[in-house]
C-alpha positions as a Markdown table, in Angstrom:
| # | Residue | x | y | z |
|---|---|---|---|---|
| 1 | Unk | -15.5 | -21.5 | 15.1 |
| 2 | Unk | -13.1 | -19.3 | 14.0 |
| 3 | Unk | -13.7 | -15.4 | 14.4 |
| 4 | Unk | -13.7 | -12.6 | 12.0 |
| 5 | Unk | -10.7 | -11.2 | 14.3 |
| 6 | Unk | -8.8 | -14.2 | 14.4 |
| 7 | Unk | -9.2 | -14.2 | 10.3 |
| 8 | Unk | -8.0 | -10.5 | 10.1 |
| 9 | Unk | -5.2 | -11.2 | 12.7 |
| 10 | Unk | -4.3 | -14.6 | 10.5 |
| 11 | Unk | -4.0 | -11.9 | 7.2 |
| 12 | Unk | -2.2 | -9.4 | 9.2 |
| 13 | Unk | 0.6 | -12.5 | 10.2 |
| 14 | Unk | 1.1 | -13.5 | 6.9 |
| 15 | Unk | 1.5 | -9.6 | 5.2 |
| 16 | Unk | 4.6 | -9.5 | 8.4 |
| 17 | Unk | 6.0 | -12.6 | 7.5 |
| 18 | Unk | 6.3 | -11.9 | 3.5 |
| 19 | Unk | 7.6 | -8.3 | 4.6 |
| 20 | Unk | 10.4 | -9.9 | 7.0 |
| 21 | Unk | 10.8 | -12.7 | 3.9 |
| 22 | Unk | 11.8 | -10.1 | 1.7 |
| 23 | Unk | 15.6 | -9.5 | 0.7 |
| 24 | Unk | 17.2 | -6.1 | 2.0 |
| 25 | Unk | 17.4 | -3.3 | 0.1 |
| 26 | Unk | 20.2 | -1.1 | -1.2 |
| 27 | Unk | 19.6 | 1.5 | 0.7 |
| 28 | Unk | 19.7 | -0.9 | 4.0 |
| 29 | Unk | 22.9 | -2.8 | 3.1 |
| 30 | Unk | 24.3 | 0.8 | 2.8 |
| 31 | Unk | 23.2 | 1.7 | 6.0 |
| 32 | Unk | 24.0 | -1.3 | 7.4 |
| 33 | Unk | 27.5 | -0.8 | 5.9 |
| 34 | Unk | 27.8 | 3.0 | 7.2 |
| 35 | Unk | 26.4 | 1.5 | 10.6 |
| 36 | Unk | 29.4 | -1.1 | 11.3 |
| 37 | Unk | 31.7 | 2.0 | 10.2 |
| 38 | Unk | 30.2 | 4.1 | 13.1 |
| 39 | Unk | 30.7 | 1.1 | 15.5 |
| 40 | Unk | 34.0 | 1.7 | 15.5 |
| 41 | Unk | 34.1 | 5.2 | 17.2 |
| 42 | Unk | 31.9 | 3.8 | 20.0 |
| 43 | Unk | 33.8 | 3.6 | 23.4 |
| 44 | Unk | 34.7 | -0.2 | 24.1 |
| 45 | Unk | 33.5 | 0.2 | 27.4 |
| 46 | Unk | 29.8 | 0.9 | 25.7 |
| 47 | Unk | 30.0 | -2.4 | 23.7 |
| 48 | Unk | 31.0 | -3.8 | 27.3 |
| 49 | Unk | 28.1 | -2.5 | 29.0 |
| 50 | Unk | 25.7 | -4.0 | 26.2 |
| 51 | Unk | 27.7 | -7.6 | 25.9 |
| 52 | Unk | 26.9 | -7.6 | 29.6 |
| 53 | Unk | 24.0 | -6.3 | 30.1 |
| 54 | Unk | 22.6 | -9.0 | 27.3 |
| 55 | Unk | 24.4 | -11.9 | 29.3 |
| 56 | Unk | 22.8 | -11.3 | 32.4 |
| 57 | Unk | 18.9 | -11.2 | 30.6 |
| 58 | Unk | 19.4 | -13.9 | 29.4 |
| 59 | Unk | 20.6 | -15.6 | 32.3 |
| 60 | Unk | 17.7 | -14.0 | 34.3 |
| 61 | Unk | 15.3 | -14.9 | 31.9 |
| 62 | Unk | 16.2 | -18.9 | 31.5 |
| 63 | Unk | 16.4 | -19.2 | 35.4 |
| 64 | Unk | 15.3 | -15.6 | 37.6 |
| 65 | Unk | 12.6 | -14.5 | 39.0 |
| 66 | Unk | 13.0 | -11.3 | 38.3 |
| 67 | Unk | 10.7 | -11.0 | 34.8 |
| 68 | Unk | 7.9 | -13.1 | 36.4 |
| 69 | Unk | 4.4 | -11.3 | 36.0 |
| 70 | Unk | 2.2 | -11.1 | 38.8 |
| 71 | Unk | -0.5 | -11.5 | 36.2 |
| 72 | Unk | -3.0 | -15.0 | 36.7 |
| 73 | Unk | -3.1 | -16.6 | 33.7 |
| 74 | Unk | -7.0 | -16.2 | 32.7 |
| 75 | Unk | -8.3 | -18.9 | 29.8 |
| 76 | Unk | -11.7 | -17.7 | 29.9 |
| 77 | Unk | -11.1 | -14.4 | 27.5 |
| 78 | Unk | -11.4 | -14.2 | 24.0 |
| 79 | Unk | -8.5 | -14.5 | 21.4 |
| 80 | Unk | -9.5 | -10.6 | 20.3 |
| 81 | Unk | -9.5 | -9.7 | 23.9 |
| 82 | Unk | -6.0 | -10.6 | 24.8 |
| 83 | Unk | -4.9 | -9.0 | 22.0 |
| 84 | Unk | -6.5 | -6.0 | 22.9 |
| 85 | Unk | -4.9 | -6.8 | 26.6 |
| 86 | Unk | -1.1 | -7.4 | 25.2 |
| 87 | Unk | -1.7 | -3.8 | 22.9 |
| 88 | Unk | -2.3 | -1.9 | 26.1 |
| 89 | Unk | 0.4 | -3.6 | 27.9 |
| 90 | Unk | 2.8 | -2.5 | 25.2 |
| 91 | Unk | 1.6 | 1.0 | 25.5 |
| 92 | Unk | 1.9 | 1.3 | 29.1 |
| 93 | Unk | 6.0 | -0.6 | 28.8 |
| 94 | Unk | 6.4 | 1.6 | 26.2 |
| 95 | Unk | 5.7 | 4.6 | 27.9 |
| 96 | Unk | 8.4 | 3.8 | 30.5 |
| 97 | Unk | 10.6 | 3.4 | 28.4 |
| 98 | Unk | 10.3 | 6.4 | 26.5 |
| 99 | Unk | 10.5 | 8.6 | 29.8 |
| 100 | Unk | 13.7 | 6.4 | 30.7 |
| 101 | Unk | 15.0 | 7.3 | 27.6 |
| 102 | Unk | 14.9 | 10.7 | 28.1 |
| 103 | Unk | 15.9 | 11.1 | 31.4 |
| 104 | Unk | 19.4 | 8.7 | 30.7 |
| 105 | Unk | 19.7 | 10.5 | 27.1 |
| 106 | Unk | 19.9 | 13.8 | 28.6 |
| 107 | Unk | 22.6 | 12.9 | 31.0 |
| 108 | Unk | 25.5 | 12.3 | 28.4 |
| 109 | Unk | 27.7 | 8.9 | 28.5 |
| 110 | Unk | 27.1 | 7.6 | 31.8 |
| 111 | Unk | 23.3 | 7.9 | 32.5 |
| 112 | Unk | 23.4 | 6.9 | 28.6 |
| 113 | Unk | 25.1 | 3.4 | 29.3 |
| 114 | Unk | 23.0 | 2.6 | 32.1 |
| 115 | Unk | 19.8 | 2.8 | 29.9 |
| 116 | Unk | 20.9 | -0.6 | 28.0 |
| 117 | Unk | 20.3 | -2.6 | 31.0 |
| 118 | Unk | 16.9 | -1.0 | 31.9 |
| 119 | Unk | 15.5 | -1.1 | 28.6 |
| 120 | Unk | 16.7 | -4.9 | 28.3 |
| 121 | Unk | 14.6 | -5.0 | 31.6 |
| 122 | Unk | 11.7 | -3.6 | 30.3 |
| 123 | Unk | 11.5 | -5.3 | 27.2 |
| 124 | Unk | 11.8 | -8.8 | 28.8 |
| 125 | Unk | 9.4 | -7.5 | 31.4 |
| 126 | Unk | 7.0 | -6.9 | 28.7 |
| 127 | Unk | 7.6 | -10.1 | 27.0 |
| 128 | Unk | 6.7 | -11.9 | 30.1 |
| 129 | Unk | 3.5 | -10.1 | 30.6 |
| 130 | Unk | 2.9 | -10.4 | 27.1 |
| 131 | Unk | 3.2 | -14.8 | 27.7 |
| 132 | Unk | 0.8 | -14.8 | 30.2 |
| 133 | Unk | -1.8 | -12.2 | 28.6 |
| 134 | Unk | -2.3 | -14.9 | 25.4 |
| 135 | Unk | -2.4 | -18.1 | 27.7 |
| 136 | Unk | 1.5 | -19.3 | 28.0 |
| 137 | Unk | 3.0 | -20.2 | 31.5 |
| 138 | Unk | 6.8 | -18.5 | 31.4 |
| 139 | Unk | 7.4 | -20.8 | 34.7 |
| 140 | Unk | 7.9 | -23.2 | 31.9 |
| 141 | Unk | 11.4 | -23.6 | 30.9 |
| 142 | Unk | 10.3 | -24.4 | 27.2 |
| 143 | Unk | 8.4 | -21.0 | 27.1 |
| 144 | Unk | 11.2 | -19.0 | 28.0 |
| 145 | Unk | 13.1 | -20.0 | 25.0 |
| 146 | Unk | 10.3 | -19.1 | 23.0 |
| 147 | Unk | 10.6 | -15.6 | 24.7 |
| 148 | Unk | 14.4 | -15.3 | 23.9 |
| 149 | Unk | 13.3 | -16.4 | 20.2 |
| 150 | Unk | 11.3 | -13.8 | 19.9 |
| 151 | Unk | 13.4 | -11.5 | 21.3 |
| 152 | Unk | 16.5 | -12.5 | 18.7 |
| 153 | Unk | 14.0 | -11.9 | 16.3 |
| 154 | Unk | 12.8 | -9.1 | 16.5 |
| 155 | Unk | 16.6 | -7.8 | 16.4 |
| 156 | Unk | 18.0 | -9.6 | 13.8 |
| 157 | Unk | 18.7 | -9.4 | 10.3 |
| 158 | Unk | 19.1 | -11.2 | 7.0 |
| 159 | Unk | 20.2 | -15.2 | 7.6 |
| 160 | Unk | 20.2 | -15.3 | 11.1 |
| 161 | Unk | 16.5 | -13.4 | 10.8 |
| 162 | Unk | 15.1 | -15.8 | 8.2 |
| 163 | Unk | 16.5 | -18.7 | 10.2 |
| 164 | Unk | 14.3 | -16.8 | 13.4 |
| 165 | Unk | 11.5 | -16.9 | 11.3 |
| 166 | Unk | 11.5 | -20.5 | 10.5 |
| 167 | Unk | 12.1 | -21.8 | 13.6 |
| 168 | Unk | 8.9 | -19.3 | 15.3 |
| 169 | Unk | 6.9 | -20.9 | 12.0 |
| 170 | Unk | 7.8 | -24.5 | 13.3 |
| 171 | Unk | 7.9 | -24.3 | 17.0 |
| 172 | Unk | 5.9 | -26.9 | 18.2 |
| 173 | Unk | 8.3 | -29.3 | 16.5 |
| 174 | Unk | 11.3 | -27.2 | 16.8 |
| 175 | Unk | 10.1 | -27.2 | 21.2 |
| 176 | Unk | 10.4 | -31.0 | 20.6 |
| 177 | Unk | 14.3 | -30.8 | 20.6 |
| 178 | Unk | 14.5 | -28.5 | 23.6 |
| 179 | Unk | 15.4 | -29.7 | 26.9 |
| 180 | Unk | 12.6 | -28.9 | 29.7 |
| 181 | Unk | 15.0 | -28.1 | 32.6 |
| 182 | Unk | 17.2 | -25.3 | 33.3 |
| 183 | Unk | 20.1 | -27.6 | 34.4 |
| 184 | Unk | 20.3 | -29.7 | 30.7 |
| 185 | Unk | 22.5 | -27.9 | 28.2 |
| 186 | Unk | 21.8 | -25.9 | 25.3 |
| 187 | Unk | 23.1 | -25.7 | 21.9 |
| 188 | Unk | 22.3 | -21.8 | 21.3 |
| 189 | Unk | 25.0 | -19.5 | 20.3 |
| 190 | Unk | 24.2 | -17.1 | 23.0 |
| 191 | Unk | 27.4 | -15.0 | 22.3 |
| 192 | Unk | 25.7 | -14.9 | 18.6 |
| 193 | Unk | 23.1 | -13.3 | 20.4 |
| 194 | Unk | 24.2 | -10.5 | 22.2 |
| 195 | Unk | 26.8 | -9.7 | 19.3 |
| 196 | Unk | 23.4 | -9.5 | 16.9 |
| 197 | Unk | 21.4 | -7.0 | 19.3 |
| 198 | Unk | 24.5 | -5.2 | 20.4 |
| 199 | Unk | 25.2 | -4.6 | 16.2 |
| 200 | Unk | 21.7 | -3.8 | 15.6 |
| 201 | Unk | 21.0 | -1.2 | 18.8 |
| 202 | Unk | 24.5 | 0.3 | 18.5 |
| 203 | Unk | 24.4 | 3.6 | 16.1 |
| 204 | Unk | 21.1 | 4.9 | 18.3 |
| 205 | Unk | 22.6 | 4.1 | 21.2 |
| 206 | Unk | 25.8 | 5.9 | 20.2 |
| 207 | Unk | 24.3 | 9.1 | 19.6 |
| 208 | Unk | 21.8 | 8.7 | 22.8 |
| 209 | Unk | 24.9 | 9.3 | 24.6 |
| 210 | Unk | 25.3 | 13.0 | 23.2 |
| 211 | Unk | 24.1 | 15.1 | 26.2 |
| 212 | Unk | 21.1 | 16.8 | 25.6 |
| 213 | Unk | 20.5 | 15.5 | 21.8 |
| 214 | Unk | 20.9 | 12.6 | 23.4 |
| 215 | Unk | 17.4 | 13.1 | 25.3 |
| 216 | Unk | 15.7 | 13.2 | 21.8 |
| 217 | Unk | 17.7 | 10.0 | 20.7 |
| 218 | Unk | 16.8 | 8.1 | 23.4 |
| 219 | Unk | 13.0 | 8.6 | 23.4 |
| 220 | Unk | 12.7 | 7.9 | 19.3 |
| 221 | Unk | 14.9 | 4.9 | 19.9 |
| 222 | Unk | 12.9 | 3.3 | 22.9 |
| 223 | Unk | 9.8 | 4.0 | 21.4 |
| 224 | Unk | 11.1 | 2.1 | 18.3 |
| 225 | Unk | 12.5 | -0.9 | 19.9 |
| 226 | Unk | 8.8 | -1.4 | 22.2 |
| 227 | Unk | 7.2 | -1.3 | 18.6 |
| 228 | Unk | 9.3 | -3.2 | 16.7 |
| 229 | Unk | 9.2 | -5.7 | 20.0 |
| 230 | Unk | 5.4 | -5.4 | 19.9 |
| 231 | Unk | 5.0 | -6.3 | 16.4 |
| 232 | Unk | 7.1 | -9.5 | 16.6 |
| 233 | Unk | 5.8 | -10.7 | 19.6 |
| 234 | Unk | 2.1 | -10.4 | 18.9 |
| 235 | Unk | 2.8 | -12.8 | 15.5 |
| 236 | Unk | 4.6 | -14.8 | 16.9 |
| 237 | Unk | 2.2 | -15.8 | 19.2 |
| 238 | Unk | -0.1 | -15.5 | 16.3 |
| 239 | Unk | 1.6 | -18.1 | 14.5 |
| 240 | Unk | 1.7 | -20.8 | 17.4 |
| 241 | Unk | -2.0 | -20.0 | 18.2 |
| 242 | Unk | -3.7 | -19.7 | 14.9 |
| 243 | Unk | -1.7 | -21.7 | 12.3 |
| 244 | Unk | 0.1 | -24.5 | 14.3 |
| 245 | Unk | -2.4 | -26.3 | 15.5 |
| 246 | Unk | -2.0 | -25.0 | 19.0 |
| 247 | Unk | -5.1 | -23.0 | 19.1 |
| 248 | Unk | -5.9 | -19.7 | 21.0 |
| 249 | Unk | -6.4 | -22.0 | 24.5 |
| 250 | Unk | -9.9 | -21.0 | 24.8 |
């Protein structure tokens, strides 16, 4: 029987996807526009750092260790009480990665480059814990794509977004295509990938380097990212749970 809770989080899935469905506006294409302007007076070395720091996440996260939870998966909890579960794990991730945005924001341009690679680690972190928390084994190869899907879609935008959306909406058919081991190739566009997040965290990022504004920067902007990260993930899983037939493995 299906739960006033799961019924409210089912509403709640559907209002996010029509807001992601919806075309952007004219004040975002502007800023999008004034954003890829302001690219270009970021050091190349900072677009290094990111294109780097995104290659090796995703290369930890298809085959590390490293972003493992120490968590036991428990199927015994209600579909309400993991949620509650992956909200206070968010909190806690996002905490940390306020603080660290401070601390590298205040430093000026190098402590500011080195906060891409720990907030990368944190998110992904967080993603992993977030997995386990609603019932999904991330020792799974399958299950870390989903992670990395989530991920790309929670920093995306327009096509590639839409194209996110669709295959999150359709993922147990869309898994069905996916190899199951590490060592069998893949057909995603993971240079795509890092060029998308590196576009989308740039202009924050930019001015997190400014020593001492840059402390401010860097806390708004983690705090952001966590939220905008929580948000995805926790319809994503929504929508494999709840409306695909995979149910909340209770």
């Amino acid at each position: 029987m299906v739960s006033l809770y799961e019924e409210e989080a089912k509403e709640e899935m559907i209002r996010w996807k029509r807001k992601l469905g919806k075309s952007q506006s004219m004040t975002g294409r502007f800023a999008k526009k004034w954003q890829k302007k302001m690219n270009t007076f970021i050091p190349e070395k900072v677009h290094s750092v990111v294109t780097v720091s995104v290659k090796h996440m995703v290369q930890a996260t298809l085959t590390g260790s490293e972003y493992i939870s120490k968590k036991e998966l428990d199927l015994t909890t209600t579909f309400e009480e993991r949620e509650q579960e992956v909200q206070e794990l968010f909190r806690t991730y996002k905490n940390t990665a306020i603080a660290e945005g401070i601390g590298t924001g205040a430093g000026g341009i190098l402590l500011g480059m080195a906060d891409f690679p720990l907030l990368l680690s944190i998110k992904m972190k967080c993603l992993f814990d977030t997995a386990i928390t609603y019932g999904y084994d991330c020792r799974e190869f399958q299950e870390r794509l989903f992670l990395l899907t989530i991920f790309q879609l929670a920093f995306s935008e327009g096509e590639e977004r839409a194209k996110l959306l669709e295959r999150v909406e359709n993922w147990e058919d869309y898994a069905k295509q996916l190899p199951t081991n590490p060592e069998d190739p893949l057909t995603m566009d993971w240079k795509a990938f890092q060029l998308s997040y590196r576009d989308f965290i740039d202009l924050p990022k930019m001015l997190q380097l400014i020593p001492g504004f840059g402390a401010v920067v860097g806390a708004a902007a983690n705090s952001h990212f966590l939220d905008l990260l929580k948000v995805t993930a926790m319809n994503s899983y929504r929508m494999r749970m709840l409306t695909q037939g995979e149910g909340p493995n209770l």
